[in-house]
C-alpha positions as CSV (number, residue, x, y, z in Angstrom):
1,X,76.0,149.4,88.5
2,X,77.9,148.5,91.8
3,X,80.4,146.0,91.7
4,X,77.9,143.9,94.7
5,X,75.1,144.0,92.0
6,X,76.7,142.2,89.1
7,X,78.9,139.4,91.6
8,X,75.9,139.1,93.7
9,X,77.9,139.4,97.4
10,X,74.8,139.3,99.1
11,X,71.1,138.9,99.2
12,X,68.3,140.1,101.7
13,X,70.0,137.5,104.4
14,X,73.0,138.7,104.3
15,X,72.9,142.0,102.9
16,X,73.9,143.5,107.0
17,X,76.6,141.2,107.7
18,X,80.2,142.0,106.8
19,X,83.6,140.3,107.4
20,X,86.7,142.2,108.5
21,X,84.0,145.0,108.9
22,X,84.2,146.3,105.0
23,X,83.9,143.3,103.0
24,X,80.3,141.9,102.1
25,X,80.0,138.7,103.9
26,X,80.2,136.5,100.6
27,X,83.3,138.4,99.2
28,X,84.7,137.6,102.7
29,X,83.9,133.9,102.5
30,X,85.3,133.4,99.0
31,X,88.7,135.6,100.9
32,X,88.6,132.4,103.5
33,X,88.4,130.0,100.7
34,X,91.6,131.5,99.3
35,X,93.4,131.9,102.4
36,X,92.9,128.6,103.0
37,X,94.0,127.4,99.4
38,X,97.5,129.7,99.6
39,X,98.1,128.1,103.2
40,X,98.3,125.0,102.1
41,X,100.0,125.5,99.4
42,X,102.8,127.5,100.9
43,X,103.1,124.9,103.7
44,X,103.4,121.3,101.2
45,X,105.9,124.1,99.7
46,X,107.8,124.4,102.8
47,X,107.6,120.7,103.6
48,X,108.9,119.6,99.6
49,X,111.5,122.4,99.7
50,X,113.3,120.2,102.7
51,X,113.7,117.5,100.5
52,X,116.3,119.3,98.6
53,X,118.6,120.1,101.8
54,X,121.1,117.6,102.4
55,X,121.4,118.6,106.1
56,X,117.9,117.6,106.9
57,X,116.5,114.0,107.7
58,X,114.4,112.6,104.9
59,X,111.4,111.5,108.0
60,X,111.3,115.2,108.8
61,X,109.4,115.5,105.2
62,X,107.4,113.0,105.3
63,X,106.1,113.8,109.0
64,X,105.5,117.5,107.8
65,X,103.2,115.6,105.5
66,X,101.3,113.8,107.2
67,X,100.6,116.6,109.8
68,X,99.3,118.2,106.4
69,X,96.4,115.9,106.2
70,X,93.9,117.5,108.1
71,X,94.8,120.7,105.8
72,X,94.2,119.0,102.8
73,X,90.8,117.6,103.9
74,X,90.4,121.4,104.7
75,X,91.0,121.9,101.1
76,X,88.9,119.8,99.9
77,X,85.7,120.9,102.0
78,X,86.4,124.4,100.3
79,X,86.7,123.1,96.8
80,X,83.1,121.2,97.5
81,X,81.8,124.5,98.4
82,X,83.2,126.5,95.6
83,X,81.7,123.5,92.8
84,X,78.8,123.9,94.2
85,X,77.3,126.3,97.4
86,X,74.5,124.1,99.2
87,X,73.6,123.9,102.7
88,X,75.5,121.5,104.0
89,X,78.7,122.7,102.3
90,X,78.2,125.8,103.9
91,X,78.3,124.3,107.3
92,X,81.4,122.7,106.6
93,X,83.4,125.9,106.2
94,X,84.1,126.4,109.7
95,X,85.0,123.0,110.7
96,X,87.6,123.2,107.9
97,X,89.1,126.5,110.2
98,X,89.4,124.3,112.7
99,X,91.5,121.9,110.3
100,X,93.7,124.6,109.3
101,X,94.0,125.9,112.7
102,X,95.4,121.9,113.9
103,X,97.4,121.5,111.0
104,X,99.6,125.0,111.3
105,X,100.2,124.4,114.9
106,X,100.8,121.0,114.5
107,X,103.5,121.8,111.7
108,X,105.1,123.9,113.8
109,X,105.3,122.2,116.8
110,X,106.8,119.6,114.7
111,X,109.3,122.2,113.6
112,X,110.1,123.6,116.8
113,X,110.7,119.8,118.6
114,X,112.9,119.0,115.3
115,X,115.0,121.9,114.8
116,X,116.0,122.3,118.8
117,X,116.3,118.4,119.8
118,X,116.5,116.6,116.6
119,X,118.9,118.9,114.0
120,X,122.3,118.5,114.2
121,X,123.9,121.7,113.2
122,X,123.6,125.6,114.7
123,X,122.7,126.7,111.6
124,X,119.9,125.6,109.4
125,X,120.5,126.4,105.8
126,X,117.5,126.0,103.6
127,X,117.2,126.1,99.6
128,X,119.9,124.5,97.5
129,X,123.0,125.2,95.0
130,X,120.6,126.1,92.1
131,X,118.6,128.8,94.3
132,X,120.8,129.3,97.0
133,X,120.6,128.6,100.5
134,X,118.7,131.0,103.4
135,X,120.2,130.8,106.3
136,X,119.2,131.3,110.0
137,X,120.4,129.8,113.9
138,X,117.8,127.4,114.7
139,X,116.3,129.7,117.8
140,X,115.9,131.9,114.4
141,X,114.0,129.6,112.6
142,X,111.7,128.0,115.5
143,X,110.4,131.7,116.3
144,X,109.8,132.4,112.9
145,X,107.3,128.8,112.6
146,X,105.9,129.7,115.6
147,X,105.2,133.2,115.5
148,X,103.5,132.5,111.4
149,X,101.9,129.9,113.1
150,X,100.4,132.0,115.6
151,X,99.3,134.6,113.4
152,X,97.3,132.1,110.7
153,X,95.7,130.2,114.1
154,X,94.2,133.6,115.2
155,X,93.5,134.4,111.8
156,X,91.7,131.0,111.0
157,X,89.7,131.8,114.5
158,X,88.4,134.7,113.5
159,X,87.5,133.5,109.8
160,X,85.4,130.4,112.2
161,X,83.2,133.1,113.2
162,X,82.3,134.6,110.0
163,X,81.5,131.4,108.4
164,X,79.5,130.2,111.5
165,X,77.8,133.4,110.6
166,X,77.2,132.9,107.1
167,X,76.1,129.6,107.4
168,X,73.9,130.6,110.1
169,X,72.4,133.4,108.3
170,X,71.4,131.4,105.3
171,X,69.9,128.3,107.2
172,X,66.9,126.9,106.1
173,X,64.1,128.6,107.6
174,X,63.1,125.3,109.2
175,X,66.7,125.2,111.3
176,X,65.7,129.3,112.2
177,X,61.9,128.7,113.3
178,X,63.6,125.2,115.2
179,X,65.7,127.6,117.3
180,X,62.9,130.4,117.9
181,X,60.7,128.5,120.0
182,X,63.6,127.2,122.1
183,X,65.0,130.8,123.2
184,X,61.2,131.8,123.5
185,X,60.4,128.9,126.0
186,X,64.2,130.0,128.0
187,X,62.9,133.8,128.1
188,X,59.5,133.4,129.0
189,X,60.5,132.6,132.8
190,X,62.5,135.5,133.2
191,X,59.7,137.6,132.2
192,X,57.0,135.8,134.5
193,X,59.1,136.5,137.4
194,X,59.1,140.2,136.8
């Protein structure tokens, strides 16, 4: 017995569809779900952690969490859908994407502006006497938001698409035979004119 047969990863719907091209489409979703859960974690990490650095401004924390908001409504679409998978929580998945994707680039934006016009120093030690510090020149540290920021945005844009297509694929057959008619009454004057 297959590993796909006792998790049920997919049905006759879904049974062709794949995310990242090896992963049944349902494994990939529930991958999404997690990604999306370890984000935002690691990011209110990243935003708490400042609070324990003496050289940074207490505001910078709580803008960081604000600009975490639309992450954490992200977070809560996908713990609707894991309590319970229905229709409409399945076409919420891919507007949460588009959550994560505004809050990382928000956040760091919001880095970048505060560690090159705001920060006072040339060097911005993170962490604290009990851990120790991390240290890094603030060029350093605005490339390093930006360029983790750029890779969950295209990451998040690709994970849009497969849960457009998930959702898609297990519509209601009402939403399916809705859309039928419409692209048969677009193709039918294409093939009169031939």
């Amino acid at each position: 017995m297959c590993c796909c047969c006792v998790c049920n990863c997919y049905d006759q719907y879904t049974k062709h569809l794949t995310c990242c091209g090896f992963l049944p489409i349902k494994c990939g979703v529930v991958f999404i779900g997690v990604f999306v859960l370890v984000v935002a974690a690691f990011q209110l990490i990243e935003v708490f952690y400042q609070l324990m650095n003496d050289q940074i401004d207490w505001w910078y924390v709580l803008v960081g969490l604000l600009l975490s908001v639309p992450l954490l409504i992200a977070v809560g679409i996908w713990v609707a859908f894991f309590t319970k998978e229905t229709v409409s929580s399945r076409g919420q998945l891919w507007w949460s994407l588009i959550l994560v994707i505004i809050s990382v680039a928000l956040f760091a934006t919001w880095n970048a502006c505060y560690f090159w016009f705001l920060y006072k120093s040339d060097v911005v030690a993170t962490g604290n006497d009990g851990v120790g510090f991390v240290r890094a020149t603030r060029k350093q540290e605005i490339v390093f938001s930006l360029y983790i920021a750029a890779i969950l945005c295209a990451l998040s844009s690709y994970f849009i698409c497969v849960c457009h297509l998930y959702s898609s694929a297990l519509a209601p057959p009402e939403a399916k035979t809705e859309e039928a008619p419409k692209k048969a009454d677009e193709e039918a004057p294409a093939k009169k004119e031939d």
